[in-house]
VEXGU-881996 format. One record per atom (N, C-alpha, C, CB): x, z, y; residue number from 1. Coordinates in steps of 0.05 Angstrom, whole numbers, plus 32768, in hexadecimal, padded with zeros to 4 digits. Glycine has a CB too. Layout:
<lumses>
+------+------+------+--------+
:    X :    Z :    Y : drenti :
+------+------+------+--------+
:    X :    Z :    Y :    NUM :
...
+------+------+------+--------+
</lumses>
This chain:
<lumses>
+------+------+------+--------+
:    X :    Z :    Y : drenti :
+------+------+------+--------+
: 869A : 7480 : 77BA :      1 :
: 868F : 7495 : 77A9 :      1 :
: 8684 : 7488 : 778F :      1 :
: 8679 : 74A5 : 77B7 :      1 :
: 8688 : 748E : 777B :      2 :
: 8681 : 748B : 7760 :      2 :
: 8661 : 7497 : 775B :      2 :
: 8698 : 749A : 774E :      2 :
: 8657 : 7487 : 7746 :      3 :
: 8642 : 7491 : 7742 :      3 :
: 8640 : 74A9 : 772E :      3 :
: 8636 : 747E : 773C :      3 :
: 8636 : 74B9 : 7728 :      4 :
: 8638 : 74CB : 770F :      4 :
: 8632 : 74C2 : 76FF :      4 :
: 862E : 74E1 : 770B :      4 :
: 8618 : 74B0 : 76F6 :      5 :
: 8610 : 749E : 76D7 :      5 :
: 862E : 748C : 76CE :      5 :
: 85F0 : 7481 : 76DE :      5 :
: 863B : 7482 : 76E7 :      6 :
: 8653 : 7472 : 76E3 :      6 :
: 8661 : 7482 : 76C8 :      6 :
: 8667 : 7470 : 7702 :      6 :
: 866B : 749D : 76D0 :      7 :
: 867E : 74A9 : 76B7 :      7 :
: 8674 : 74AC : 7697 :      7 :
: 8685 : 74C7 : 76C0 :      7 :
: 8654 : 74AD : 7699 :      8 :
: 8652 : 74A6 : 767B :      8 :
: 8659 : 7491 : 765B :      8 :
: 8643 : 74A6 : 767E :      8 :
: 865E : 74A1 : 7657 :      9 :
: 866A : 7489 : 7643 :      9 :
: 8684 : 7475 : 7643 :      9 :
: 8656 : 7477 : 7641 :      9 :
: 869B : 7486 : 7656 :     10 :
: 86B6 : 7475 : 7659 :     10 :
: 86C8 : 7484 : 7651 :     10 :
: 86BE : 746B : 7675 :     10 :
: 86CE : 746B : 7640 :     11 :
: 86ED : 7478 : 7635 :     11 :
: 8703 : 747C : 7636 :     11 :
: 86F5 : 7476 : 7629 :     11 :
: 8715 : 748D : 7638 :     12 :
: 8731 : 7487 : 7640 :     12 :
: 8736 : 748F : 7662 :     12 :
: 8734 : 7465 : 763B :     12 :
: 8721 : 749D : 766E :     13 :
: 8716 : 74A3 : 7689 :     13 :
: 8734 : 74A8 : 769C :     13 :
: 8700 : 74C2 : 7687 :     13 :
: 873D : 7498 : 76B5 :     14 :
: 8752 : 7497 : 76C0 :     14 :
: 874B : 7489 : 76DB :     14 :
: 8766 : 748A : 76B0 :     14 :
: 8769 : 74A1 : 76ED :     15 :
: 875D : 7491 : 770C :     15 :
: 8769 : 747B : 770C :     15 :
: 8764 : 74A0 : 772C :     15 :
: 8766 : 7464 : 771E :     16 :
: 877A : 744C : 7724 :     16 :
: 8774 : 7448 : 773B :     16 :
: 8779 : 7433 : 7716 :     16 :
: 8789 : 744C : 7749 :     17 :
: 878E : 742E : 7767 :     17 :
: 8783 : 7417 : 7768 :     17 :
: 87AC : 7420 : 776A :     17 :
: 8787 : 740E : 774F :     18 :
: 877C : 73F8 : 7752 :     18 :
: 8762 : 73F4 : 7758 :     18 :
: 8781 : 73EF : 7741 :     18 :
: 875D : 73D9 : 776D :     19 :
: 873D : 73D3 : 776D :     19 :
: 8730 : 73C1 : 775C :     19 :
: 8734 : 73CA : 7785 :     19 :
: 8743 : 73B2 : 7745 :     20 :
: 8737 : 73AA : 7736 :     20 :
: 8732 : 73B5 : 7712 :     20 :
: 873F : 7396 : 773B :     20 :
: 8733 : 73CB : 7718 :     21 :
: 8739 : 73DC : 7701 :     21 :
: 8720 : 73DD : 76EF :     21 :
: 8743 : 73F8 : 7709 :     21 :
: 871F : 73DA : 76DA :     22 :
: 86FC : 73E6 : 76BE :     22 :
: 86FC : 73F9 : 76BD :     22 :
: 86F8 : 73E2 : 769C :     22 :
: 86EB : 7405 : 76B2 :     23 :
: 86EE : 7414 : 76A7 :     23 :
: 86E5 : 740A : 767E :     23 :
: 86DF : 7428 : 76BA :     23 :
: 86EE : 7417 : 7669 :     24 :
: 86E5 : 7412 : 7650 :     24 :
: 86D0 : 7426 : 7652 :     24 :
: 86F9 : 7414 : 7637 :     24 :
: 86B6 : 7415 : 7645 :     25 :
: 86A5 : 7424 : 7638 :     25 :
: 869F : 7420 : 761D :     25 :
: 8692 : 7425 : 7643 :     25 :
: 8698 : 743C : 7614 :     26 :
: 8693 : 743F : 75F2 :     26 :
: 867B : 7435 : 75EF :     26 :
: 8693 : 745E : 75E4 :     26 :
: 8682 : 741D : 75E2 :     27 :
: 8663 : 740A : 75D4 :     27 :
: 8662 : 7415 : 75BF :     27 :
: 8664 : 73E7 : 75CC :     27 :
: 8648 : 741D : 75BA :     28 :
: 863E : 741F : 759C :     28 :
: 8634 : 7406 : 7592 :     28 :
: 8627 : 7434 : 7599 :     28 :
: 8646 : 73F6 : 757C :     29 :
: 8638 : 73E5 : 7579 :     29 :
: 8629 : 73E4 : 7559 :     29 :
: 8648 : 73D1 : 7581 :     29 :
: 8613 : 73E3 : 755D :     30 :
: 85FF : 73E2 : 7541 :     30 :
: 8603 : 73CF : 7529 :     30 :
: 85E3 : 73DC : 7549 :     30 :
: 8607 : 73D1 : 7517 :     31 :
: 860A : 73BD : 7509 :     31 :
: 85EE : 73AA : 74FE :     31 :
: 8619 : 73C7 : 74F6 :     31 :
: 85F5 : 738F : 74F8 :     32 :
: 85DC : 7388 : 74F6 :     32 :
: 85D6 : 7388 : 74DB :     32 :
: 85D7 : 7371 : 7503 :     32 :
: 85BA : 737F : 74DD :     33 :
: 85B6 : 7388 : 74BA :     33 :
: 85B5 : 7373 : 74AC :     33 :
: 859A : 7399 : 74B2 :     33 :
: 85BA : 7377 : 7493 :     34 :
: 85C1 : 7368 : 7484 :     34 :
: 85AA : 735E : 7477 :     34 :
: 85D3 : 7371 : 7474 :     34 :
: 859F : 7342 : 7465 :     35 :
: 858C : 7339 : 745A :     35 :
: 858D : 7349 : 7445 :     35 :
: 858C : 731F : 7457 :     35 :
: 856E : 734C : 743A :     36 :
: 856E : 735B : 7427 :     36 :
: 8580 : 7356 : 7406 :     36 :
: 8553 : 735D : 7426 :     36 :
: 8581 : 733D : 7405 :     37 :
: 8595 : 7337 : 73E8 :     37 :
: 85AE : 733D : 73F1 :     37 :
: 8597 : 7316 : 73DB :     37 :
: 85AF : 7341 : 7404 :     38 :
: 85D8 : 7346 : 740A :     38 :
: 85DA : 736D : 740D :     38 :
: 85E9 : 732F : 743B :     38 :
: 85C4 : 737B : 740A :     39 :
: 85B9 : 7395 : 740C :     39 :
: 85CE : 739E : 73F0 :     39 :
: 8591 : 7397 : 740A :     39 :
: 85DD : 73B0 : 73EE :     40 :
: 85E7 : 73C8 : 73D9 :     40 :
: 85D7 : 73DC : 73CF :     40 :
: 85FB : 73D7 : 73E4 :     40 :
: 85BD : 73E6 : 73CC :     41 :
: 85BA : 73F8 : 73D3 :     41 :
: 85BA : 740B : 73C0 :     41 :
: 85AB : 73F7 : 73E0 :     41 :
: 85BE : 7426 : 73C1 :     42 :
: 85B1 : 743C : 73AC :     42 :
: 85A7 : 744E : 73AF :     42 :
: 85BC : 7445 : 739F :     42 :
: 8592 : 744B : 7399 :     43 :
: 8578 : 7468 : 7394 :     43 :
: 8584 : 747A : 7380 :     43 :
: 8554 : 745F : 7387 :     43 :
: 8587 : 7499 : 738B :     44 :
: 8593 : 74A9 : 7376 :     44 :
: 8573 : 74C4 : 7380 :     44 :
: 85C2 : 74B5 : 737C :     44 :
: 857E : 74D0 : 7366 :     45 :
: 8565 : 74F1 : 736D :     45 :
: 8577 : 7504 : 7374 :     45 :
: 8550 : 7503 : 734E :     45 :
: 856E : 7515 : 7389 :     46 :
: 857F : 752D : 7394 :     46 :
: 8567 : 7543 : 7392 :     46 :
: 858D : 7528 : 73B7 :     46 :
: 8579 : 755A : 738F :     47 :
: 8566 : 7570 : 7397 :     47 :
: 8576 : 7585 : 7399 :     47 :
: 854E : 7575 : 7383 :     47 :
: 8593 : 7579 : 73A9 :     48 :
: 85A2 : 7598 : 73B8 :     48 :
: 859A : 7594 : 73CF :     48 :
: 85C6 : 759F : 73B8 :     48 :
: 859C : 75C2 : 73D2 :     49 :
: 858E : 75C3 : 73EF :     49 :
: 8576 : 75BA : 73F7 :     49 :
: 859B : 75B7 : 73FF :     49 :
: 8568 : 75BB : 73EB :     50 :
: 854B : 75A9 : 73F1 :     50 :
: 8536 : 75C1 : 73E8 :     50 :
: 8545 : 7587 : 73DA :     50 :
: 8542 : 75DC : 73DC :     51 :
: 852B : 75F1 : 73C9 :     51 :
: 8520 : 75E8 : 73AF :     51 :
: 850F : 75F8 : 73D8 :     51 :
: 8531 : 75E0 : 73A6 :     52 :
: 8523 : 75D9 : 7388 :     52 :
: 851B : 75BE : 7387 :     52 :
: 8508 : 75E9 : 7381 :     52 :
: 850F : 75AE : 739F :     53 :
: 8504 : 759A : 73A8 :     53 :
: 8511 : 7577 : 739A :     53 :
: 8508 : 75A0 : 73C8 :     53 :
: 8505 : 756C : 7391 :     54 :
: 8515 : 754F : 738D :     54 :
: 8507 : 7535 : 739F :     54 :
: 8513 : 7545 : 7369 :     54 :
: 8517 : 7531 : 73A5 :     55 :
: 8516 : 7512 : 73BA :     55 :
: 8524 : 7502 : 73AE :     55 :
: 8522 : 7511 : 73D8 :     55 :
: 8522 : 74E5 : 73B3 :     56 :
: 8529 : 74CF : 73B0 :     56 :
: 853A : 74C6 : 73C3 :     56 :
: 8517 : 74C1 : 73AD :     56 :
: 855B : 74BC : 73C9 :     57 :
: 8565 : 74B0 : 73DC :     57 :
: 8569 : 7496 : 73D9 :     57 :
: 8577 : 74BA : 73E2 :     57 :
: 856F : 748D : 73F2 :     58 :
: 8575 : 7472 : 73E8 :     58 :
: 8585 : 746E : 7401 :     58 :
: 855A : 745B : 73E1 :     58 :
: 85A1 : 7465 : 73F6 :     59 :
: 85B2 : 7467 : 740A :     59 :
: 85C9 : 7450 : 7405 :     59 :
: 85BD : 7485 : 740C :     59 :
: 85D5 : 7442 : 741C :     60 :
: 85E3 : 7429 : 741B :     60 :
: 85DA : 7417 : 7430 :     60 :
: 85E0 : 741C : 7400 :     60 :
: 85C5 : 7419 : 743A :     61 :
: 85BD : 7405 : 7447 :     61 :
: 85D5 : 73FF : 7464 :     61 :
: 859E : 740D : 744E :     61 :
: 85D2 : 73DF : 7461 :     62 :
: 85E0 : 73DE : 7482 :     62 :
: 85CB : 73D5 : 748D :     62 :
: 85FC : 73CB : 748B :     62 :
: 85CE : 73E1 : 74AD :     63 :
: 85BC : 73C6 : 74BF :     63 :
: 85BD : 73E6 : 74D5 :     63 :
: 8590 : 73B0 : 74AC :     63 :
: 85A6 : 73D7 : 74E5 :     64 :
: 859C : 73E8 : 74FF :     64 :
: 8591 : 7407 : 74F4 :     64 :
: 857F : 73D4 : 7511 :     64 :
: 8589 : 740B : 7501 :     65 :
: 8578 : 742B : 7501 :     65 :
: 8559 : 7425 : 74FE :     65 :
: 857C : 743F : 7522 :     65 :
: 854F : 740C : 750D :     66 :
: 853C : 740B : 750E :     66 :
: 8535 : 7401 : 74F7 :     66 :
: 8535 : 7402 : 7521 :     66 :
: 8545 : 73EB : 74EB :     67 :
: 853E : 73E3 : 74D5 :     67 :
: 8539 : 73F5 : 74B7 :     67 :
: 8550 : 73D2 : 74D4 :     67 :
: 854E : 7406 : 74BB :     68 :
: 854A : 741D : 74A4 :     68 :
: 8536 : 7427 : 74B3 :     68 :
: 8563 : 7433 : 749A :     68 :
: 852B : 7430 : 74C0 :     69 :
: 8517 : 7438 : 74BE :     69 :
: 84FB : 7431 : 74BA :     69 :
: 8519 : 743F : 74CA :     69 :
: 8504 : 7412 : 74B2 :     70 :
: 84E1 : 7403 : 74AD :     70 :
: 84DE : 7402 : 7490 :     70 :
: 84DB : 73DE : 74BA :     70 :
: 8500 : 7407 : 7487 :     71 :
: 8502 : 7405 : 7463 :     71 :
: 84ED : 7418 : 745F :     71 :
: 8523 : 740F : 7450 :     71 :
: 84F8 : 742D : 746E :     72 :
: 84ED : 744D : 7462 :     72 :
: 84D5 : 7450 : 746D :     72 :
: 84FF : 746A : 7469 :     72 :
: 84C8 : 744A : 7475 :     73 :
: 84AB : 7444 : 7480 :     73 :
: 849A : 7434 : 746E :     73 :
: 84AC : 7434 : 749C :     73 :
: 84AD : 7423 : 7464 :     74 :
: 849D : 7410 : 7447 :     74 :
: 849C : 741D : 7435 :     74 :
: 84A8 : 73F8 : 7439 :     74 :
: 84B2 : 7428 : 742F :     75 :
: 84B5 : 7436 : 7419 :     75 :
: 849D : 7452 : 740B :     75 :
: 84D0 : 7440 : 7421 :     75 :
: 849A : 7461 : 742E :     76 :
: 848A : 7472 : 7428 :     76 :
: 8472 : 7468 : 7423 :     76 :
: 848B : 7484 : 7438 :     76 :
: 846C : 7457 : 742E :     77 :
: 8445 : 744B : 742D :     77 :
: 8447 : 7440 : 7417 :     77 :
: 8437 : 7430 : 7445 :     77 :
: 845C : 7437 : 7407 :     78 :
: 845A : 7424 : 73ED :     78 :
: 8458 : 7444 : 73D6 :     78 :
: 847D : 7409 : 73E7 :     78 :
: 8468 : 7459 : 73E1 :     79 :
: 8465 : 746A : 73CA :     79 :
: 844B : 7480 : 73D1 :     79 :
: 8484 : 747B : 73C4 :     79 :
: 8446 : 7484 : 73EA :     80 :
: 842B : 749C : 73F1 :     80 :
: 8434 : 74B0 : 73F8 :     80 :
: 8418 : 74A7 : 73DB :     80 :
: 8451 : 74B1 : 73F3 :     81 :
: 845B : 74C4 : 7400 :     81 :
: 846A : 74CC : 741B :     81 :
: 8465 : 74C7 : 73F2 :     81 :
: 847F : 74E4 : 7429 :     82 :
: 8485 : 74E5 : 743B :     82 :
: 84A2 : 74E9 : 743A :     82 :
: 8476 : 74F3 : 7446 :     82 :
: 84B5 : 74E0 : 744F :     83 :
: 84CA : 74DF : 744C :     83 :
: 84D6 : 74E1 : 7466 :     83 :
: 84CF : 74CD : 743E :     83 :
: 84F2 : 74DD : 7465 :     84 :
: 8501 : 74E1 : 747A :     84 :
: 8519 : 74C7 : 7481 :     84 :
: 850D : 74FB : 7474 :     84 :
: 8527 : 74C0 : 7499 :     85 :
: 853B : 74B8 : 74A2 :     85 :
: 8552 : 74CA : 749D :     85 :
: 8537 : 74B2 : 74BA :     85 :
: 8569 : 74C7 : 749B :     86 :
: 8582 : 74D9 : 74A0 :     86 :
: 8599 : 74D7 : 749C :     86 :
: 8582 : 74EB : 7497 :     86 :
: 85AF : 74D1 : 74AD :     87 :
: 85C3 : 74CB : 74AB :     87 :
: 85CF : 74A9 : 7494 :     87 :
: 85CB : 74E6 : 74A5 :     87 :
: 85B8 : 7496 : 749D :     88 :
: 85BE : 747C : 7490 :     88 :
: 85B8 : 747A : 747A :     88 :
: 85D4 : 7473 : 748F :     88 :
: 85A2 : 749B : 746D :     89 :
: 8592 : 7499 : 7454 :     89 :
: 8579 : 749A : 7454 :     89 :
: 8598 : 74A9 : 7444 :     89 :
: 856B : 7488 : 7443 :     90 :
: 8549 : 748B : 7438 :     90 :
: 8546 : 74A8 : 7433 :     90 :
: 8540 : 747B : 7418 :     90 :
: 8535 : 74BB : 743E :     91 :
: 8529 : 74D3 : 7421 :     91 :
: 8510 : 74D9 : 7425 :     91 :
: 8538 : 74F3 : 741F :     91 :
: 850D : 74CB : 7409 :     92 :
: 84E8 : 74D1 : 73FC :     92 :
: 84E9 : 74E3 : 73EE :     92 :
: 84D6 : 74BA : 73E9 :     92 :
: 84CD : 74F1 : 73F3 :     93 :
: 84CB : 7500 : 73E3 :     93 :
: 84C5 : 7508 : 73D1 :     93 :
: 84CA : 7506 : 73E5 :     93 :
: 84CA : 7513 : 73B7 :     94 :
: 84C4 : 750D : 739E :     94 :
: 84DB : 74F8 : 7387 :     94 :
: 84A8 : 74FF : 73A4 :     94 :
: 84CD : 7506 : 7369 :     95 :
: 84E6 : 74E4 : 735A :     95 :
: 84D4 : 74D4 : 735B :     95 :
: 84F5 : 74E0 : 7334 :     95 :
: 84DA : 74C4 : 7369 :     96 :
: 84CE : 74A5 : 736B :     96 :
: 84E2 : 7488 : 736A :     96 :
: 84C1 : 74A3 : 7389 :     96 :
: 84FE : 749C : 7354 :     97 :
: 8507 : 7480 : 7355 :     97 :
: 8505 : 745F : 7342 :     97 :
: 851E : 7487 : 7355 :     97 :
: 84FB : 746B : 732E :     98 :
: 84EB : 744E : 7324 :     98 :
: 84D7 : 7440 : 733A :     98 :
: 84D5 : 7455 : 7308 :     98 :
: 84C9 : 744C : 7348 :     99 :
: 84B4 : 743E : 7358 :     99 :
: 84C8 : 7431 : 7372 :     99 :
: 8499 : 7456 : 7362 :     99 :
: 84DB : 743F : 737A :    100 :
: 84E7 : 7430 : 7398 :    100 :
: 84F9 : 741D : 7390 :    100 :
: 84F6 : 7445 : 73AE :    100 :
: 8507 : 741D : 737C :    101 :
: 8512 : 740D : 736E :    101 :
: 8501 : 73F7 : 7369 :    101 :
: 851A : 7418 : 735A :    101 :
: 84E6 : 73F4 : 735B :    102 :
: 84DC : 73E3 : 7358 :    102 :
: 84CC : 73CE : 7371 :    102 :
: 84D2 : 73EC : 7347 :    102 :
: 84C8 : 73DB : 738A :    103 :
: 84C7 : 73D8 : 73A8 :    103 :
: 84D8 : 73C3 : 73B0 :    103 :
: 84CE : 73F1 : 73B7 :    103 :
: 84F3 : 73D8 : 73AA :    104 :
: 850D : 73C5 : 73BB :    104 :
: 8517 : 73AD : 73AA :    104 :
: 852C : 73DA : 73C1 :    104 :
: 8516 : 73B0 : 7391 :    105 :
: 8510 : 7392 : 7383 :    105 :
: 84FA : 737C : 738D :    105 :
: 8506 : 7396 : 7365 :    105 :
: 84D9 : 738B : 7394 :    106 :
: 84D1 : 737C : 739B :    106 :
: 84D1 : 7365 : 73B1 :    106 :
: 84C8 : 7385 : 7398 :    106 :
: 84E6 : 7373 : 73BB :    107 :
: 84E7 : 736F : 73DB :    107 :
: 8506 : 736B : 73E6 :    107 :
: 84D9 : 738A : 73EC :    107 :
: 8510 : 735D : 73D2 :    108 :
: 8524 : 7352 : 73CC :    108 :
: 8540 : 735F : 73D4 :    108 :
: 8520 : 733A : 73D5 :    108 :
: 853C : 7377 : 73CC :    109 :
: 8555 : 7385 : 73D3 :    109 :
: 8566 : 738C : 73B7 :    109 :
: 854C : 739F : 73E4 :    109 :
: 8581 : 7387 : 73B8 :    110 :
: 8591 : 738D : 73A5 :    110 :
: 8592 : 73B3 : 73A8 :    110 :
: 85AF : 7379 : 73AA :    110 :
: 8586 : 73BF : 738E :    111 :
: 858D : 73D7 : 7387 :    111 :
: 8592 : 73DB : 7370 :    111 :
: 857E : 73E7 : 738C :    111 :
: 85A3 : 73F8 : 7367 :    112 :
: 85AB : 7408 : 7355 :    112 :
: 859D : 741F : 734F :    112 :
: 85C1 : 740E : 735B :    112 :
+------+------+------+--------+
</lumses>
């Protein structure tokens, strides 16, 4: 008997005879993050869909999840303001892009 946690996360799911058979499982694998001088990054102002609203993004980054999320955790305490994670983008809120710009320079990150 198989376990039920066993079927999570396999791909390609098939019976076999065989007793030495795998099964594939789908690795998520995270990428790691990059040092901050090898960083792309860019701060643009948006304010679609937001109600009128302007935020600051800053989007490009590679690395973990956790790691973007300590950018944007700096980011907000360095500006006073509040912001969000989302889909592999910074968003602060407010134009604050002279000030995060001048942040991610400080802190040795290549931005635009």
């Amino acid at each position: 008997m198989s376990n039920k946690n066993d079927k999570k996360g396999r791909v390609n799911v098939v019976y076999s005879t065989n007793p030495d058979f795998r099964y594939e499982y789908d690795e998520e694998n995270e990428t790691e993050t990059l040092a901050p001088e090898k960083q792309n990054l860019r701060v643009t102002l948006d304010s679609k869909q937001r109600k009128g609203k302007t935020v600051t993004l800053v989007q490009g980054f590679v690395g973990t999840e956790d790691d973007l999320k300590e950018l944007a955790k700096l980011l907000k305490n360095k500006c006073g303001v509040g912001g969000s994670v989302k889909d592999g983008e910074i968003i602060i809120q407010g134009e604050l892009k002279e000030k995060i710009l001048a942040i991610l320079r400080d802190n040795k990150y290549r931005a635009k």
